[in-house]
MIKOL-335992 format. One record per residue (C-alpha): x negated, y, z. Coordinates in nm, 2 decimals. Layout:
BEGIN
<site><X>X</X><Y>Y</Y><Z>Z</Z></site>
...
This chain:
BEGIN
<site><X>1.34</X><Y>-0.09</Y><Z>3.36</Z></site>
<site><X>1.12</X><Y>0.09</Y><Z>3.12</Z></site>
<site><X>0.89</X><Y>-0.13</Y><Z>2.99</Z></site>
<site><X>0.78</X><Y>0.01</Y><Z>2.66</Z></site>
<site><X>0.66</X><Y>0.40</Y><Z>2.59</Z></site>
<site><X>0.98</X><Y>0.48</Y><Z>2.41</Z></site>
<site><X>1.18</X><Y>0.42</Y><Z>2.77</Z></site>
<site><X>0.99</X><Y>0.66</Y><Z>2.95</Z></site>
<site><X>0.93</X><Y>0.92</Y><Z>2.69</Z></site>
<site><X>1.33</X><Y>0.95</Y><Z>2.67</Z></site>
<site><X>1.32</X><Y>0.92</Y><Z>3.04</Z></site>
<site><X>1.09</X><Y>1.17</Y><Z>3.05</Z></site>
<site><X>1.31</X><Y>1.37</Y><Z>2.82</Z></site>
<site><X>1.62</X><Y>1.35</Y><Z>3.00</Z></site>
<site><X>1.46</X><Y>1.44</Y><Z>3.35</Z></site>
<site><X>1.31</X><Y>1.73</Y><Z>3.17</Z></site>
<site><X>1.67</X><Y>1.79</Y><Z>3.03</Z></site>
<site><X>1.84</X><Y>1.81</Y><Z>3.35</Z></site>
<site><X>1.55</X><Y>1.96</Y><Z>3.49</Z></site>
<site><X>1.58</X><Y>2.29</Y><Z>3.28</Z></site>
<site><X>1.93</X><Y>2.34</Y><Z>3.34</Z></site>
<site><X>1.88</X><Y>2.33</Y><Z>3.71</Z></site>
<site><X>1.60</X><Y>2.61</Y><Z>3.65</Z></site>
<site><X>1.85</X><Y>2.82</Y><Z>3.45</Z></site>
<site><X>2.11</X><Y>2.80</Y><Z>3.70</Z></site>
<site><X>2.28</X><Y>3.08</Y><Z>3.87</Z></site>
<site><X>2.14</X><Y>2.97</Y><Z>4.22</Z></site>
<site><X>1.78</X><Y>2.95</Y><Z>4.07</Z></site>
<site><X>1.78</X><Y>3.30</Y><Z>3.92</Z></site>
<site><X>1.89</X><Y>3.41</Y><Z>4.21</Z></site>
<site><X>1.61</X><Y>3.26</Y><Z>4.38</Z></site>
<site><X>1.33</X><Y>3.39</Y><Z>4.12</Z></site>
<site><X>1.52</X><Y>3.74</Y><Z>4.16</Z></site>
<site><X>1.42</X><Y>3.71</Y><Z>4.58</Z></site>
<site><X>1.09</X><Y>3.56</Y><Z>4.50</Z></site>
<site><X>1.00</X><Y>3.87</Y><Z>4.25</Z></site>
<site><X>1.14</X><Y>4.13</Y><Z>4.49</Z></site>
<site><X>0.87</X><Y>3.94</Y><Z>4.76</Z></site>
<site><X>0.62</X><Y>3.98</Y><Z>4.54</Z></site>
<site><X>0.68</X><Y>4.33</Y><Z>4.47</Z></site>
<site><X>0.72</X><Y>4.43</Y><Z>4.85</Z></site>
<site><X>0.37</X><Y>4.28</Y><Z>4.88</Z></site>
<site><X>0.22</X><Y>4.46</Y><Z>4.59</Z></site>
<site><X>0.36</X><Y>4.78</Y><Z>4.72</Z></site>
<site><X>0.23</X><Y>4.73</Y><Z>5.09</Z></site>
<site><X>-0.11</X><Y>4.63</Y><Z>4.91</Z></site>
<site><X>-0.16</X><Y>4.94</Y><Z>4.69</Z></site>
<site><X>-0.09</X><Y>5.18</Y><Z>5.00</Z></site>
<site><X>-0.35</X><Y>4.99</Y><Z>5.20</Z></site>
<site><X>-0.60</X><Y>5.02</Y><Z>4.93</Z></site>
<site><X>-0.52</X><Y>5.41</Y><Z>4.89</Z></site>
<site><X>-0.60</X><Y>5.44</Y><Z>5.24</Z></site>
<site><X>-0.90</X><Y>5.26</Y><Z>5.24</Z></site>
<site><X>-1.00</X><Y>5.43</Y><Z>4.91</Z></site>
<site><X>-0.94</X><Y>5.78</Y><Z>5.13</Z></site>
<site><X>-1.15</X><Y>5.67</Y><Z>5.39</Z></site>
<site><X>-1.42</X><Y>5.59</Y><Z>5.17</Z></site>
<site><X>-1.41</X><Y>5.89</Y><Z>5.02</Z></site>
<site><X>-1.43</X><Y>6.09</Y><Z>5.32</Z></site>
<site><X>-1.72</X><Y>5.91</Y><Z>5.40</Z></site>
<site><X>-1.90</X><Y>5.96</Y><Z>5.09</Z></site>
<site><X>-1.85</X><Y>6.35</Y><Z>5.17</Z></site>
<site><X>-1.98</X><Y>6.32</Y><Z>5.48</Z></site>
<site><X>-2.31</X><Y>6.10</Y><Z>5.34</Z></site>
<site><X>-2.34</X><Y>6.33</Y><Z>5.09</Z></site>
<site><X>-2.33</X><Y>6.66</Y><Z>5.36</Z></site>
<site><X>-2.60</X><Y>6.45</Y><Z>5.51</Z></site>
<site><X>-2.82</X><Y>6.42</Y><Z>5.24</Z></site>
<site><X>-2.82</X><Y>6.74</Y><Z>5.15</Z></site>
<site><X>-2.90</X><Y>6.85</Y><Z>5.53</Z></site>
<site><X>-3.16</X><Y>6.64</Y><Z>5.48</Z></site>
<site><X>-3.32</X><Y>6.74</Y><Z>5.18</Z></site>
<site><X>-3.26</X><Y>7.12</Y><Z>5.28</Z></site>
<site><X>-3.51</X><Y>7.05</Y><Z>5.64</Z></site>
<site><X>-3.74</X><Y>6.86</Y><Z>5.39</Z></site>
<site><X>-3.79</X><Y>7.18</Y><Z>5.16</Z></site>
<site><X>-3.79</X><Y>7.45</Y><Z>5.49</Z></site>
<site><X>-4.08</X><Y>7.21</Y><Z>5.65</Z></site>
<site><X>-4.27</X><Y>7.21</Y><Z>5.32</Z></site>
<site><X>-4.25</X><Y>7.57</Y><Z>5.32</Z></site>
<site><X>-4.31</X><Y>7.64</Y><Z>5.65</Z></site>
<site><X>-4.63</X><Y>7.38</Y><Z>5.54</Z></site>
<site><X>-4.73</X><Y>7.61</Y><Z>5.26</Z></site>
<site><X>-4.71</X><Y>7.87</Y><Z>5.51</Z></site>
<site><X>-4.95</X><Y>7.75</Y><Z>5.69</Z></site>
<site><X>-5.21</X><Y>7.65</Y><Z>5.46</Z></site>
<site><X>-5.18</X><Y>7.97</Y><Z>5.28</Z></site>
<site><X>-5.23</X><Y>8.11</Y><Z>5.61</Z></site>
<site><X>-5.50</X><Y>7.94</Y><Z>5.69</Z></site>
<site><X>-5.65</X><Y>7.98</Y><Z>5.36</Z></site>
<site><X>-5.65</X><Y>8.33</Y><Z>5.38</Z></site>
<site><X>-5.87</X><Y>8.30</Y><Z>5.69</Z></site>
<site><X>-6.15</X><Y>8.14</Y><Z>5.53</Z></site>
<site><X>-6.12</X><Y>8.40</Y><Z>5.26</Z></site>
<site><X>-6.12</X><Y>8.72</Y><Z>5.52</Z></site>
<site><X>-6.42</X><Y>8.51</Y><Z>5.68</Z></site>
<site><X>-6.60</X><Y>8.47</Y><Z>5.36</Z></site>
<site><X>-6.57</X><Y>8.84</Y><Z>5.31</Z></site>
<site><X>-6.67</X><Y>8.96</Y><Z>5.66</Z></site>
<site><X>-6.97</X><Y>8.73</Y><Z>5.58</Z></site>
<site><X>-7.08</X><Y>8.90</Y><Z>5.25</Z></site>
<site><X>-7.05</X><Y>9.27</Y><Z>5.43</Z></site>
């Protein structure tokens, strides 16, 4: 039927013709209105997962943190207790040393 470009380009046009006015139609706004709303419902159900995933991952970067600093406060109570120690035994030699010299 269309043999030559100029038949399907205005075949093309008129397809594309009726083609728009059946996407501006009542029904079809109507539709993209119940697609929107869809997408919006799934947006919304979306962000309130994420907030409660963000929460959660909050609550366990408290709970590291608590952690870390339990750990770091044992570190510097051993390495005291440590320099305890040595400064305890130090002072051995030293009241050794002495008794030596009297």
């Amino acid at each position: 039927m269309f043999k030559n470009g100029w038949g399907k380009f205005v075949g093309g046009f008129l397809v594309g013709s009726v083609g728009l006015s059946v996407l501006g139609s009542k029904i079809a706004q109507k539709g993209y209105r119940y697609v929107t709303a869809g997408a919006f419902i799934a947006k919304d159900s979306i962000m309130e997962k994420a907030e409660k995933i963000q929460g959660a991952a909050s609550d366990i970067a408290a709970d590291a943190n608590e952690i870390k600093e339990r750990y770091y406060e044992s570190c510097e109570e051993k390495e005291m207790q440590g320099e305890e120690t040595a400064a305890e035994f130090e002072g051995e030699d030293e009241t050794e040393e002495t008794a030596e010299e009297n």
